[in-house]
TIFIPA-691809 format. One record per residue (C-alpha): residue in one letter; x, y, z. Coordinates in steps of 0.5 Angstrom, whole numbers, padded with zeros to 4 digits, always signed. Layout:
% residues N
AXYZ/...
This chain:
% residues 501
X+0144+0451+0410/X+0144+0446+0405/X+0139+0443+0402/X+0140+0436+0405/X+0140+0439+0412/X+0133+0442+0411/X+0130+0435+0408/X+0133+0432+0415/X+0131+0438+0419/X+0123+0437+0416/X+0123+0429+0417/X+0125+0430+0424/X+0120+0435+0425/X+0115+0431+0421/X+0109+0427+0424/X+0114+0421+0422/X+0120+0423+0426/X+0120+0417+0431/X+0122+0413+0424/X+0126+0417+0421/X+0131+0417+0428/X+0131+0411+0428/X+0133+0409+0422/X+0140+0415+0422/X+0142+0411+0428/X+0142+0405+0425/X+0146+0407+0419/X+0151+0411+0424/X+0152+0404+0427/X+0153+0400+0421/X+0157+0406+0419/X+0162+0405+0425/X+0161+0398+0425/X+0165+0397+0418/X+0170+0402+0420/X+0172+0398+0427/X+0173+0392+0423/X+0177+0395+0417/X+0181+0397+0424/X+0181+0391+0426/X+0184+0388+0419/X+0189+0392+0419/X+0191+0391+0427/X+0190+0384+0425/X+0195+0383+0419/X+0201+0386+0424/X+0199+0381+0429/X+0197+0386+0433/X+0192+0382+0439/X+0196+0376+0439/X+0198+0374+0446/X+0200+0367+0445/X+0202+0362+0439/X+0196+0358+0438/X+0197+0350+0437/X+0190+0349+0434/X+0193+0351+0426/X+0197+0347+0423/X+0202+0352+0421/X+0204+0358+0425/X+0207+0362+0419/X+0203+0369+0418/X+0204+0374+0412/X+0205+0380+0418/X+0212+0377+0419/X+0214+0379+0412/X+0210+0385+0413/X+0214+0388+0419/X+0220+0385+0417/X+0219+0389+0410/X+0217+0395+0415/X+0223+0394+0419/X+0228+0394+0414/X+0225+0400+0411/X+0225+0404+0417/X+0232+0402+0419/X+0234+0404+0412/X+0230+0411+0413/X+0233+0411+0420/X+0240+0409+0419/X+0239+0404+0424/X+0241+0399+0424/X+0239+0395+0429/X+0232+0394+0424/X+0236+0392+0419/X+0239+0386+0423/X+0232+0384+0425/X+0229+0385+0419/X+0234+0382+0415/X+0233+0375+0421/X+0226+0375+0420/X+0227+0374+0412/X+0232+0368+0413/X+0228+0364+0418/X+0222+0365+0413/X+0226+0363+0407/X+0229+0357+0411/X+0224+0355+0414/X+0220+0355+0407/X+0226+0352+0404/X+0226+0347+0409/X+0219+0344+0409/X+0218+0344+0401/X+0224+0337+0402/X+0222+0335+0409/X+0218+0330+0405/X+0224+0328+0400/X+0227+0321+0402/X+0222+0319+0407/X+0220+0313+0408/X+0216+0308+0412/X+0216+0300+0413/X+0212+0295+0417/X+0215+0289+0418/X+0212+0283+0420/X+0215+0276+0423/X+0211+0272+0419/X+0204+0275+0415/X+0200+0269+0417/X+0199+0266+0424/X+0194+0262+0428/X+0191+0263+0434/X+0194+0264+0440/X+0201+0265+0436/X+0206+0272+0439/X+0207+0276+0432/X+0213+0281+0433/X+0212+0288+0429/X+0217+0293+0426/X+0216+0300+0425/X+0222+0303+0420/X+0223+0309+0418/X+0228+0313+0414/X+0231+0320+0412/X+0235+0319+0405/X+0236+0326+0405/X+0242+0331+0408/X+0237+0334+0411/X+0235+0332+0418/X+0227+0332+0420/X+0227+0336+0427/X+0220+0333+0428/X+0216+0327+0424/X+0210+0325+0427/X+0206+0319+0423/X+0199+0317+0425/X+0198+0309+0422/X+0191+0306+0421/X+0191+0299+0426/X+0186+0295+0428/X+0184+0294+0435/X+0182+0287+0436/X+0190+0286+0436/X+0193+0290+0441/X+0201+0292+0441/X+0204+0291+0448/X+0206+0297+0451/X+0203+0302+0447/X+0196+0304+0446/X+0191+0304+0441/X+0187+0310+0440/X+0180+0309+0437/X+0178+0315+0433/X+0171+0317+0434/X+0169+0319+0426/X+0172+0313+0424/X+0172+0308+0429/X+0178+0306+0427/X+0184+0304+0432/X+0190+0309+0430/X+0197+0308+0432/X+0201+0315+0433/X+0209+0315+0433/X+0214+0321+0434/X+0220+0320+0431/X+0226+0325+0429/X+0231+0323+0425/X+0238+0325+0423/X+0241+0326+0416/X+0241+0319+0412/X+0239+0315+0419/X+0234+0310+0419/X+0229+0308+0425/X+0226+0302+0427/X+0222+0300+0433/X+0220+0293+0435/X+0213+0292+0438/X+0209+0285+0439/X+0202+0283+0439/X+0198+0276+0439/X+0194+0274+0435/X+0188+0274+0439/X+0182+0273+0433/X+0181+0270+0427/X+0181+0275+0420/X+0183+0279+0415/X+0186+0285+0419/X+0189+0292+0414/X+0194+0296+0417/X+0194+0303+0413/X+0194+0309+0411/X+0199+0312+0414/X+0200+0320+0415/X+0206+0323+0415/X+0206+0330+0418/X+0213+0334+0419/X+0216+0341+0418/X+0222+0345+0419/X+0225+0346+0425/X+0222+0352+0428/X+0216+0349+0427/X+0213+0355+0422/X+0211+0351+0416/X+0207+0343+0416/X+0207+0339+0411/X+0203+0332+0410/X+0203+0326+0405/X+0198+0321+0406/X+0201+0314+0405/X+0197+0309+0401/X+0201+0304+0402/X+0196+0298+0406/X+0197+0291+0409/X+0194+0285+0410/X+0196+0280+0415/X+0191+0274+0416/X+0190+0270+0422/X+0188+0263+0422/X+0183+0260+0426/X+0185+0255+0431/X+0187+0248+0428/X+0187+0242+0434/X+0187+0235+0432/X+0182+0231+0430/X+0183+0226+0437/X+0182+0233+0440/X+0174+0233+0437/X+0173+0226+0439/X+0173+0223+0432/X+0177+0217+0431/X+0184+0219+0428/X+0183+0213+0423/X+0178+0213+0417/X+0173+0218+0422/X+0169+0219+0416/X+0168+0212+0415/X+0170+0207+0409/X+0173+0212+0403/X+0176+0206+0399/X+0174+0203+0392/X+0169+0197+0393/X+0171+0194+0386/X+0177+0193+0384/X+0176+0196+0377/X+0183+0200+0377/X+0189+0200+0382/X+0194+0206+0385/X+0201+0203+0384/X+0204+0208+0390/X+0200+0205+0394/X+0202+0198+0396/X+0197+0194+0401/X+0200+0187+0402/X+0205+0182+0398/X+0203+0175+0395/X+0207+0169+0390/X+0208+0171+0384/X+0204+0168+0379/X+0206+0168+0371/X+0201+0173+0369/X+0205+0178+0374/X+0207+0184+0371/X+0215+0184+0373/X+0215+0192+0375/X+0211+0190+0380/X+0215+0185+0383/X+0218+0187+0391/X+0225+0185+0391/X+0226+0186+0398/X+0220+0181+0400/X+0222+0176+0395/X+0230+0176+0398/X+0227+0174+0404/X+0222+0169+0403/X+0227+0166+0398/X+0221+0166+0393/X+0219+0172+0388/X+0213+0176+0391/X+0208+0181+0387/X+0206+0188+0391/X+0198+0187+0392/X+0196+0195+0390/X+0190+0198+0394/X+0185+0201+0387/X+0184+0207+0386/X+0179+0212+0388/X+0178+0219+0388/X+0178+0220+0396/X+0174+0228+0395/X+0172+0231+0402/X+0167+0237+0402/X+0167+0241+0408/X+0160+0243+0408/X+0160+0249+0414/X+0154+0253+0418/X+0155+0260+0421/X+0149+0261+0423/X+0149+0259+0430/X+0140+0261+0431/X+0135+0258+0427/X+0133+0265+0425/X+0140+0267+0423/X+0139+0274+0422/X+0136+0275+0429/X+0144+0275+0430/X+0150+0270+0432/X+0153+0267+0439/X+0161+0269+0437/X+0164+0263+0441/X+0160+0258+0437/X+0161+0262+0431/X+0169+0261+0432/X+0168+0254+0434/X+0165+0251+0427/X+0170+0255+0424/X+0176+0251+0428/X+0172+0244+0427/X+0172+0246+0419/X+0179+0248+0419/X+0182+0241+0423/X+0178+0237+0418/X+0180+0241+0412/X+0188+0239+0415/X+0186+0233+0417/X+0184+0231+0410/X+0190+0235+0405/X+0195+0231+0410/X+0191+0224+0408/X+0193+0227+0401/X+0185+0227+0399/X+0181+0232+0395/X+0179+0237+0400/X+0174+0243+0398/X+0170+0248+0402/X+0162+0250+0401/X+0160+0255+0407/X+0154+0259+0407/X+0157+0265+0410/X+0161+0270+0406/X+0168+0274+0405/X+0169+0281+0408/X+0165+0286+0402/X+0161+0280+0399/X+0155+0277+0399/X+0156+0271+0396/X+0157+0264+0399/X+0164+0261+0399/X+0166+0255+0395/X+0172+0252+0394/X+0173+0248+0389/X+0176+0240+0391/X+0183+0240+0390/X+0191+0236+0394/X+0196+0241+0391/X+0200+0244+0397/X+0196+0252+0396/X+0189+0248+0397/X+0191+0248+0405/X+0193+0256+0403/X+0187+0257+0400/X+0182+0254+0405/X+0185+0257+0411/X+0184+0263+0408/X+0177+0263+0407/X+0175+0260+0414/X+0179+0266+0416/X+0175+0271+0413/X+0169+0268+0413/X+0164+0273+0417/X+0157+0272+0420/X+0153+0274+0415/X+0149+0268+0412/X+0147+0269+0406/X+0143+0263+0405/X+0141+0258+0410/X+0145+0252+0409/X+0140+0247+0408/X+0137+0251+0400/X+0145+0252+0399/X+0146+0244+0400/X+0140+0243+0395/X+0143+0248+0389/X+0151+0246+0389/X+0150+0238+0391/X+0149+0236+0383/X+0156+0241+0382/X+0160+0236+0387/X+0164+0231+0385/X+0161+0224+0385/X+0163+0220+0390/X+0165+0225+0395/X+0164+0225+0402/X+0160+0231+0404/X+0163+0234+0412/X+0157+0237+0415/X+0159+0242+0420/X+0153+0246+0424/X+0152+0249+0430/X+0144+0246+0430/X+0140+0241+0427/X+0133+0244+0424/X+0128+0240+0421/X+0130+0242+0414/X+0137+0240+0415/X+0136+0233+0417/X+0131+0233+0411/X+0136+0235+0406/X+0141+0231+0409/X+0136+0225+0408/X+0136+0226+0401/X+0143+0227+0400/X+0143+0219+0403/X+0138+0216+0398/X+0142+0219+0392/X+0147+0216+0394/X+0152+0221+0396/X+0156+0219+0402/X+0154+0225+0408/X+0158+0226+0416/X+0155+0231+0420/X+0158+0234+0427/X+0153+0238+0430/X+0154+0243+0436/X+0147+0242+0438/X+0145+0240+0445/X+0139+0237+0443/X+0140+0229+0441/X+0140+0229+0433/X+0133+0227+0430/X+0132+0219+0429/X+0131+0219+0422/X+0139+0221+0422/X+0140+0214+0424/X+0143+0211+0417/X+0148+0218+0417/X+0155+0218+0421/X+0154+0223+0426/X+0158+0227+0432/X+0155+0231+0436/X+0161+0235+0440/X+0160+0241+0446/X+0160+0248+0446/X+0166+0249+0450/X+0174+0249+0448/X+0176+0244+0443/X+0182+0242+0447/X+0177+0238+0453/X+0173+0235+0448/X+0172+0228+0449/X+0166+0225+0445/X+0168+0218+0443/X+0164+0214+0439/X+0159+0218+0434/X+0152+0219+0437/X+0148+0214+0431/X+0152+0212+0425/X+0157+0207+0427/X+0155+0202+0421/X+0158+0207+0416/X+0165+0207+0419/X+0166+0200+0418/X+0169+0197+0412/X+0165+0192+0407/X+0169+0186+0409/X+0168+0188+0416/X+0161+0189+0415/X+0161+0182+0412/X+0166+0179+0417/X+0160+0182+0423/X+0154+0179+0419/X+0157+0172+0419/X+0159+0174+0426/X+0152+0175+0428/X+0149+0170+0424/X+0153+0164+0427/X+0152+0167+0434/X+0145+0166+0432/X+0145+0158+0431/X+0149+0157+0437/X+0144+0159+0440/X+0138+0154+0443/X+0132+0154+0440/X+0126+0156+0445/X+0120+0152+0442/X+0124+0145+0441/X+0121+0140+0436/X+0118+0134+0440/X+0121+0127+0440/X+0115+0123+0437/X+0115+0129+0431/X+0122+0126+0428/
């Protein structure tokens, strides 16, 4: 007997016996357990105990294919059967294809969307094709491309699936494409929102042909496809389709505009000929001067409120948000089309940005471009409340323009800072969505009030205070002379008394 036995024999006879069985045992179990699990291994790298192919991993290849093909062949060399040879020599093609044909399934491919039109306001139908093509002799059996979508514009006829993870919308597609083949697929949405809506990435998966191998590449590519917000005619919102914002020409006649004629007169010699109207003068059978309008700068500042509670970070009401949006959006229109100097001051701020918006006055055919595009990314976040950004950016403006508050409430605060923008002499016109009546301080200031409800049953009328300030000096002029000789028509109450005179 060895020495070894005899230490065990006398552990096991000891007082401390209990323990030492104990712990015999439990090292026989690891003992047995690691060598079932290196039986385990072995079984398993042949594939013995799968009884299905499993769906959950991306690629069904498994390093036991070359193992047993290896081991047929060699078996069959061995044996002189050939029939192991044949399957061996089966199993290595299909692997060395099918890894052949998944490296360059993603050679030459490509993938487009293609949009009718990359802008639309709301309400317009936009149509969508989806392209892609195989530039390459080899066919793709499979493509499945899974492309970022937004959700607030869903395609007809296809679902959109919200991920979980990301909340993102995803559009999954399955394709399969032959050698040198091009693909499209139409699709049509409505532009149902305002906003800057990204299409993309997009990931591309595909493989062989007897699905061994995968492989995926993610496309980088994204696009931006804006919709405006709604864009109704002033008439639409009640305002007057002419001079809604009152009087914007020049009262002294320091200098004219030679483009813009507002009547004729005889001429006289001091008369520039350049001036003179030869169809008028052929008419009347006498020369006749072109009267020019002067020149002034007509700037129009749309000055816009998103908050839509007087406590802007307790949240925001979505239809009145819209409904400013499009009220500034119509002005803004309105104005490029009379060729005025139009800009843009909105409390709110663009996707990713903390930052007011300010778009500087200008006419030139990209301004309408530009404007549109902030009202459309403008979101609910108020950065400031419109009062304090109206106090700090109001010596920036242009003298003499005219300052388009546009809210969907009248605070205290406001009608105070619009007060104080009048007595510096700035020209200011507020459209307000309040329910309640504008404060009577605001009465020197043109005001309309409009309802919360679709622009296209609104029908204000005449401006709630204000209406002086629609008039022109001359009309001003013409209505006191007027009211004055109404005045002296009128009897006298208190008559002077015969013996008096």
């Amino acid at each position: 007997m060895s020495d070894e036995m005899r230490d065990i024999r006398r552990k096991m006879r000891g007082p401390d016996a209990h323990e030492a069985r104990s712990s015999m045992l439990t090292q026989g179990r690891d003992v047995a357990g690691q060598a079932m699990k290196r039986v385990g291994d072995v079984a398993g790298y042949f594939g013995f105990g799968k009884r299905r192919i499993d769906f959950t991993v991306e690629e069904q290849f498994h390093e036991a294919w070359i193992a047993l093909a290896a081991l047929l062949t060699i078996f069959g060399l061995i044996l002189h059967f050939e029939a192991f040879l044949v399957i061996g020599a089966m199993l290595l093609t299909i692997v060395a294809v099918s890894w052949v044909w998944n490296r360059l399934a993603l050679f030459g491919l490509t993938y487009q969307r293609n949009f009718s039109v990359k802008r639309a306001f709301v309400g317009e139908n936009v149509e969508l094709e989806l392209a892609v093509s195989n530039h390459k002799f080899l066919p793709l059996t499979w493509l499945v491309i899974k492309d970022i979508y937004p959700t607030d514009l869903p395609l007809r006829g296809i679902e959109i699936v919200k991920r979980a993870d990301t909340n993102q919308g995803e559009l999954t597609t399955v394709w399969s494409l032959k050698w040198y083949e091009t693909l499209k697929r139409p699709y049509q949405f409505q532009a149902s929102a305002r906003g800057f809506y990204r299409f993309g990435p997009a990931n591309i998966e595909t493989g062989d042909l007897f699905g061994l191998f995968r492989s995926s590449h993610r496309l980088k590519d994204e696009q931006v496809f804006i919709v405006y917000p709604k864009v109704v005619p002033l008439t639409a919102l009640g305002l007057p389709a002419k001079e809604p914002f009152g009087d914007l020409r020049a009262a002294r006649f320091m200098f004219e505009d030679p483009v813009r004629t507002v009547g004729i007169r005889d001429y006289r010699p001091e008369d520039d000929f350049r001036r003179l109207h030869w169809k008028a003068s052929a008419r009347r059978q006498t020369l006749q001067t072109r009267v020019l309008e002067p020149a002034s700068s007509h700037n129009l500042i749309v000055c816009l409120n998103v908050a839509t509670l007087e406590q802007h970070w307790r949240g925001v009401i979505v239809d009145v948000l819209e409904q400013v949006v499009s009220i500034a959006a119509s002005v803004c229109y309105h104005s490029i089309e009379q060729r005025w100097q139009t800009g843009l001051l909105a409390n709110g701020a663009l996707p990713r940005s903390d930052q007011p918006i300010k778009v500087p006055p200008g006419r030139s055919p990209d301004q309408i471009t530009a404007l549109l595009e902030m009202l459309a990314a403008v979101t609910p976040f108020a950065t400031a409340a419109i009062e304090k950004l109206l106090a700090a950016e109001s010596p920036r403006l242009p003298w003499g323009s005219t300052l388009v508050v546009i809210s969907a409430l009248v605070t205290e605060a406001l009608a105070a800072t619009l007060l104080d923008l009048k007595q510096m002499g700035r020209r200011v016109v507020l459209i307000s969505l309040d329910p309640a009546p504008p404060p009577p301080a605001l009465k020197d200031i043109l005001v309309y009030q409009l309802k919360r409800e679709r622009l296209e049953a609104l029908d204000l009328g005449q401006p709630v205070s204000g209406a002086q300030t629609l008039l022109s000096p001359d009309q001003l002029q013409q209505q006191a002379i007027q009211q004055a000789g109404a005045l002296l028509s009128q009897p006298s109450e208190n008559p002077v008394p015969t013996h008096a005179r």
